[in-house]
mmCIF file of the N, C-alpha and C atoms, coordinates in Angstrom:
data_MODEL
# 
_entry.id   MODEL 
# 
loop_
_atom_site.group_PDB 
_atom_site.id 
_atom_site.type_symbol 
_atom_site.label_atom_id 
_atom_site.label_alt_id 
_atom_site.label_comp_id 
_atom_site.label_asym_id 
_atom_site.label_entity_id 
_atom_site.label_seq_id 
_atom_site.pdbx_PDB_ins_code 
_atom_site.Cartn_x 
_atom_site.Cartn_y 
_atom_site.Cartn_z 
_atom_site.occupancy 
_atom_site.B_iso_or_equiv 
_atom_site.pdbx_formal_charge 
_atom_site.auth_seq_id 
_atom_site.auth_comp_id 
_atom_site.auth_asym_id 
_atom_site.auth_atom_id 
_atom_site.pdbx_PDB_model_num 
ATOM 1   N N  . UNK A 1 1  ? 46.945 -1.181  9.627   1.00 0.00 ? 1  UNK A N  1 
ATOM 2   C CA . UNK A 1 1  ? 45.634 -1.417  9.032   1.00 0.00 ? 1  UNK A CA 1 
ATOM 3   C C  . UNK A 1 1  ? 45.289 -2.897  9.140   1.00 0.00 ? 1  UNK A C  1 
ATOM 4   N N  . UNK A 1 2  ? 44.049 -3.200  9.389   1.00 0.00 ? 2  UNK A N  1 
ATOM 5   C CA . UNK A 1 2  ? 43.679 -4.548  9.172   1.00 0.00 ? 2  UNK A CA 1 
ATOM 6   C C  . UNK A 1 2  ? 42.517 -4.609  7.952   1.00 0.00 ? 2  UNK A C  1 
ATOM 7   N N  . UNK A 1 3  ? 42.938 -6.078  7.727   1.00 0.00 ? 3  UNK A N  1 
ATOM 8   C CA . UNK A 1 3  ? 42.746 -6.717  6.159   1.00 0.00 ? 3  UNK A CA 1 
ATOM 9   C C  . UNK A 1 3  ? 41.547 -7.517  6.722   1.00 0.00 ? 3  UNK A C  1 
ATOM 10  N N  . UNK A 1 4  ? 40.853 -7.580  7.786   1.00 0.00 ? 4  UNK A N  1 
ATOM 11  C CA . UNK A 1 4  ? 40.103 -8.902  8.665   1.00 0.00 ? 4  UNK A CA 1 
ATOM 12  C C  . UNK A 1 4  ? 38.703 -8.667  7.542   1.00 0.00 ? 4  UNK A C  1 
ATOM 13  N N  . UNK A 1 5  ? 38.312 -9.914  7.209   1.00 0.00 ? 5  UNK A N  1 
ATOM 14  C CA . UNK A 1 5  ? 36.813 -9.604  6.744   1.00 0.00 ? 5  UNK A CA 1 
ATOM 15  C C  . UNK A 1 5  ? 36.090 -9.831  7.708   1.00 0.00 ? 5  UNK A C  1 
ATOM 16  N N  . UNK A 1 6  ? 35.125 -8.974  7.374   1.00 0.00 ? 6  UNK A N  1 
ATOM 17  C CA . UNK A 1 6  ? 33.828 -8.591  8.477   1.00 0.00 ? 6  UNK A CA 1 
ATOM 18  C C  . UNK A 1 6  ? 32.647 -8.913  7.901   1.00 0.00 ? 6  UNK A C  1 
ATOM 19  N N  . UNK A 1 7  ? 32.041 -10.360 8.548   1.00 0.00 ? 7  UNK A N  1 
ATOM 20  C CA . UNK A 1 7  ? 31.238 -10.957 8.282   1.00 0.00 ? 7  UNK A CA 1 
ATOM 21  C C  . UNK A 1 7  ? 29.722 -10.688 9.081   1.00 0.00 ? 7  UNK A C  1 
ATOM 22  N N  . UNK A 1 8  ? 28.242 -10.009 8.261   1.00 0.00 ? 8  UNK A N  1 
ATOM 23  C CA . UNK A 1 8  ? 27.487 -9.813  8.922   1.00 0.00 ? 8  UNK A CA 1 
ATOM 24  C C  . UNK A 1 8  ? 26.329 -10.470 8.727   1.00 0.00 ? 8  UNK A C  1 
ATOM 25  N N  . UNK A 1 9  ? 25.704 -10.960 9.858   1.00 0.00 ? 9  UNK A N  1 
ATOM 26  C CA . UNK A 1 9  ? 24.422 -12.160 9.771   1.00 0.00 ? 9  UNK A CA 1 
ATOM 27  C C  . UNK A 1 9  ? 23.487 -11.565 8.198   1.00 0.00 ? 9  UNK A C  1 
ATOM 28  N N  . UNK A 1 10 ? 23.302 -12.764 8.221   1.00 0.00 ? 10 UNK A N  1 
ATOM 29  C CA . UNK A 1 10 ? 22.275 -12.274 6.473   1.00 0.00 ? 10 UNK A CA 1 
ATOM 30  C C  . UNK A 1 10 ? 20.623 -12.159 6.804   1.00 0.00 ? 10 UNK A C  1 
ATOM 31  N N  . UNK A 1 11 ? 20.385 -12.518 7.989   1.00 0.00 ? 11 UNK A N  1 
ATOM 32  C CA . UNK A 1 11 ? 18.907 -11.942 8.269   1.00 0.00 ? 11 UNK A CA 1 
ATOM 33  C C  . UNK A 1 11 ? 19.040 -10.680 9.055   1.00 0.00 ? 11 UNK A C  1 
ATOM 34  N N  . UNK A 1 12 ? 20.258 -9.955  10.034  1.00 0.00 ? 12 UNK A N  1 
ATOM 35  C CA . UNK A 1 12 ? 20.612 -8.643  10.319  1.00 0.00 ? 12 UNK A CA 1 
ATOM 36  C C  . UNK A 1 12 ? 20.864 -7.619  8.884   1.00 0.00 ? 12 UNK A C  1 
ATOM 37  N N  . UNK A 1 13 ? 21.492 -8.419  7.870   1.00 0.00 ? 13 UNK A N  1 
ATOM 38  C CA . UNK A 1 13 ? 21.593 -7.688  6.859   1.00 0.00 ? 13 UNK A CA 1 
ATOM 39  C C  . UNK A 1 13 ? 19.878 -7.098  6.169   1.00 0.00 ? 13 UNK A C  1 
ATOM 40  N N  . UNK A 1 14 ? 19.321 -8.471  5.870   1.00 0.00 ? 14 UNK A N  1 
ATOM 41  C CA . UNK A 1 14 ? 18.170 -8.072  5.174   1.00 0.00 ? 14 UNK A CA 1 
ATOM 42  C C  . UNK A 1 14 ? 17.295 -7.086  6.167   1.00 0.00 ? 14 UNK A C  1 
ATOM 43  N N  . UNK A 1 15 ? 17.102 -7.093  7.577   1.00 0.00 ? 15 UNK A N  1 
ATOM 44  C CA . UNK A 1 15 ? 16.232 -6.110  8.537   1.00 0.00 ? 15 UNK A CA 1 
ATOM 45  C C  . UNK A 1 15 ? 17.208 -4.829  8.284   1.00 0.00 ? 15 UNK A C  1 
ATOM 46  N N  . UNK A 1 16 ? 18.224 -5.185  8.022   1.00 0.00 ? 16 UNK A N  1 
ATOM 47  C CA . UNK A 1 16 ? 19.052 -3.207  7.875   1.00 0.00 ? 16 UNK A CA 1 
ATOM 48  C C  . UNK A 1 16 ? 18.758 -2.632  6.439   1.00 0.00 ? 16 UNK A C  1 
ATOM 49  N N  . UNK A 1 17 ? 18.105 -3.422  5.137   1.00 0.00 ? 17 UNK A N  1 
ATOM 50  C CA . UNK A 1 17 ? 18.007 -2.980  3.766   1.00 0.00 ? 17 UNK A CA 1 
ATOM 51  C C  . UNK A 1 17 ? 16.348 -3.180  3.820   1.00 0.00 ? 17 UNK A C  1 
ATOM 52  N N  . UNK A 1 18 ? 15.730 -3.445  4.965   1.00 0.00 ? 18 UNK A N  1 
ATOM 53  C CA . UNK A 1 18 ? 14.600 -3.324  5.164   1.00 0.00 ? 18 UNK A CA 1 
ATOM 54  C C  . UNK A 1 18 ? 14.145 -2.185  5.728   1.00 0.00 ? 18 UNK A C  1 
ATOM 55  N N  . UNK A 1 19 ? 14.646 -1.636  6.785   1.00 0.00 ? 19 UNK A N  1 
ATOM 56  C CA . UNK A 1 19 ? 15.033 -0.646  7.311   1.00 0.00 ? 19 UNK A CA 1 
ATOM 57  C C  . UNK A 1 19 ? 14.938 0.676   6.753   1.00 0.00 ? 19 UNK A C  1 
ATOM 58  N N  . UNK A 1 20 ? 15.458 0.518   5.827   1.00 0.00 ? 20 UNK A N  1 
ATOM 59  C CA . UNK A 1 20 ? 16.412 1.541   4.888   1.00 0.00 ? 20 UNK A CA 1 
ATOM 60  C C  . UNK A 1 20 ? 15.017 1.303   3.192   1.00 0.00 ? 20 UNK A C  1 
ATOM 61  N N  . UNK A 1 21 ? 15.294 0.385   2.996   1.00 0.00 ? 21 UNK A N  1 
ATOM 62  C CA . UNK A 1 21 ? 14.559 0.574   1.701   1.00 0.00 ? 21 UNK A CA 1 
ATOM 63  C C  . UNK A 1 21 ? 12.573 0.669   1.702   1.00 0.00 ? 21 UNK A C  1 
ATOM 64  N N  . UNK A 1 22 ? 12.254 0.166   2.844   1.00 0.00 ? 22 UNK A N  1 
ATOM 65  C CA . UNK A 1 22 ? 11.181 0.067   2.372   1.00 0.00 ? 22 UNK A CA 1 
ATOM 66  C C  . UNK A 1 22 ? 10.131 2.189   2.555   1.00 0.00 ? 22 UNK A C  1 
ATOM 67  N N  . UNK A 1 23 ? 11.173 2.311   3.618   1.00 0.00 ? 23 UNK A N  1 
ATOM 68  C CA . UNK A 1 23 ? 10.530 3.884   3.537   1.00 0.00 ? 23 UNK A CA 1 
ATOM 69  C C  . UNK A 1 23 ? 10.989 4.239   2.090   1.00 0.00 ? 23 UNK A C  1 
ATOM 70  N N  . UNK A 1 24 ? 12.321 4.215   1.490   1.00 0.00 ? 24 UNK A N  1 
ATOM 71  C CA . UNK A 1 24 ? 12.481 4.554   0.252   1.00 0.00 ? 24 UNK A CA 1 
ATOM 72  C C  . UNK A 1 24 ? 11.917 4.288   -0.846  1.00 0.00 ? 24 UNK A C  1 
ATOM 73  N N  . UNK A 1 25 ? 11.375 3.078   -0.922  1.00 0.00 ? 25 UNK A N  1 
ATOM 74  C CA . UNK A 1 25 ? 10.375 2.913   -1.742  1.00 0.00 ? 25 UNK A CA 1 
ATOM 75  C C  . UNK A 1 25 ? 9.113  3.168   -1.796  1.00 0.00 ? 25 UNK A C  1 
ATOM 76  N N  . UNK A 1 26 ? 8.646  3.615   -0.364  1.00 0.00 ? 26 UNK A N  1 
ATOM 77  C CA . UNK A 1 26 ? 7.265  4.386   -0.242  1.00 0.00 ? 26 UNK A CA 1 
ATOM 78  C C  . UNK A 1 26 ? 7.080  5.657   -0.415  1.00 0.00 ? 26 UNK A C  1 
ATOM 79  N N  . UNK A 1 27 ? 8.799  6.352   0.292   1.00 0.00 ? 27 UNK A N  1 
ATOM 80  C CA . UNK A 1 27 ? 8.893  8.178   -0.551  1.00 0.00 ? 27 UNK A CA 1 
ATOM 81  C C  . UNK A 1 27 ? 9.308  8.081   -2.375  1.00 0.00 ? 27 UNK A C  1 
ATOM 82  N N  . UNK A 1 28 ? 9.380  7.219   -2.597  1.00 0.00 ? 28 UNK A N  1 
ATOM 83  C CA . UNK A 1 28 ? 9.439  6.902   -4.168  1.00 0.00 ? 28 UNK A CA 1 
ATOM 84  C C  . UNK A 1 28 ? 8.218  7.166   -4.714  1.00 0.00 ? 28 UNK A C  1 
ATOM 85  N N  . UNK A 1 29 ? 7.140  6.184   -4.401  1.00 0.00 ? 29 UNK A N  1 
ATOM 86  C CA . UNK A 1 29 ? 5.558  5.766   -4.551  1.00 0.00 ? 29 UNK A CA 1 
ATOM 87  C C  . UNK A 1 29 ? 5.068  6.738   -4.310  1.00 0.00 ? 29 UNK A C  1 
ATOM 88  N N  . UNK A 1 30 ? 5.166  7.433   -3.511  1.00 0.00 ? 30 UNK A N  1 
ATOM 89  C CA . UNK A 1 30 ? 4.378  8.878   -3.259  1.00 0.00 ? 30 UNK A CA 1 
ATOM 90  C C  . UNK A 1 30 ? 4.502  9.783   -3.891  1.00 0.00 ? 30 UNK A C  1 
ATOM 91  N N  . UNK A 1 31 ? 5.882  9.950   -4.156  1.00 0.00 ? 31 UNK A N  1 
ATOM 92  C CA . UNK A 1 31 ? 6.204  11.122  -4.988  1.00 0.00 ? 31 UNK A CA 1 
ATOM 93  C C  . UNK A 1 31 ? 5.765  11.299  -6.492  1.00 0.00 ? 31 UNK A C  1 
ATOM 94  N N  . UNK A 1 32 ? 5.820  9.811   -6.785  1.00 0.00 ? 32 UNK A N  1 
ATOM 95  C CA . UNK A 1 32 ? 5.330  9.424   -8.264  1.00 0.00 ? 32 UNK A CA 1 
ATOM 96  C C  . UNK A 1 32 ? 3.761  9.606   -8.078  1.00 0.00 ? 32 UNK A C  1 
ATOM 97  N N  . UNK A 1 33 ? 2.932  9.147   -7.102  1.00 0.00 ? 33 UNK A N  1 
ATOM 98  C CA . UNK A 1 33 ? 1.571  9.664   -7.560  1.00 0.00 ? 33 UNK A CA 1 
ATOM 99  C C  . UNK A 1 33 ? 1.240  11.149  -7.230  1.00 0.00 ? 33 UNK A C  1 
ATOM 100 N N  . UNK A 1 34 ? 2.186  11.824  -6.868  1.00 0.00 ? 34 UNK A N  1 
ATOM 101 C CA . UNK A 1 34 ? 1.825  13.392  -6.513  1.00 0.00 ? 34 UNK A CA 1 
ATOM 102 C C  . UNK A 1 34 ? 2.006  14.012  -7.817  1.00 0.00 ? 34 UNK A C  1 
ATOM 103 N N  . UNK A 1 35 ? 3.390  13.509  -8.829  1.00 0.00 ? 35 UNK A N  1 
ATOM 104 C CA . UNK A 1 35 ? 3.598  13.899  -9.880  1.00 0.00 ? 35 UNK A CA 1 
ATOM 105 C C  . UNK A 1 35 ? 2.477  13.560  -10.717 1.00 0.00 ? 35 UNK A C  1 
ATOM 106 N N  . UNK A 1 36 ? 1.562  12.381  -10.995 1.00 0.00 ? 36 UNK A N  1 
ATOM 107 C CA . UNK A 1 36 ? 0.695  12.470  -11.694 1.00 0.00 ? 36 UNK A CA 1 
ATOM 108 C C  . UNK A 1 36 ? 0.002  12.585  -11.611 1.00 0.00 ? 36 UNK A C  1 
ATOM 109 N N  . UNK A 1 37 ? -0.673 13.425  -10.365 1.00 0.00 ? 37 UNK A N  1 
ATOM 110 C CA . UNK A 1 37 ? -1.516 14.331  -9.984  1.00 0.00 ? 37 UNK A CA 1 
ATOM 111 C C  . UNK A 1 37 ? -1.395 15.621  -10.555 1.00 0.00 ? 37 UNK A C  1 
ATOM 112 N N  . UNK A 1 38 ? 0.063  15.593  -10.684 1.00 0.00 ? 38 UNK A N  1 
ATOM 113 C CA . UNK A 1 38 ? 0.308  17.103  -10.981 1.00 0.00 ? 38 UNK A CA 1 
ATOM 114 C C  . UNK A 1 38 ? -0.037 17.716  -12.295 1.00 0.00 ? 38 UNK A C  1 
ATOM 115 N N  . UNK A 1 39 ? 0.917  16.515  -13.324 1.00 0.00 ? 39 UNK A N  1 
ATOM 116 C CA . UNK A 1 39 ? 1.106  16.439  -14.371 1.00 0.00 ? 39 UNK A CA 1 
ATOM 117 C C  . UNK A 1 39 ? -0.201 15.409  -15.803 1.00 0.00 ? 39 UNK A C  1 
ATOM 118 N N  . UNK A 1 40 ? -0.727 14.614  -14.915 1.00 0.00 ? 40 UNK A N  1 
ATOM 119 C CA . UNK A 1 40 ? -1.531 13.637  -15.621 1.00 0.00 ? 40 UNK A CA 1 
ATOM 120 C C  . UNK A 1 40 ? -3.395 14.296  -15.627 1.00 0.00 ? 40 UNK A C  1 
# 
């Protein structure tokens, strides 16, 4: 096994949690105004 730390660029990091979060936070946003459509 190796113990090596694995170091990854911090502007590759932020485009991969960009990547990843900003659709998640828009199927978040959506879902919440469908619910208070539903419900409100």
């Amino acid at each position: 096994m190796q113990n090596e730390a694995i170091t990854t660029h911090p502007v590759k990091l932020a485009l991969a949690w960009g990547f990843v979060g900003i659709p998640l936070v828009w199927g978040v946003y959506m879902t919440l105004q469908s619910a208070m459509a539903l419900f409100g």
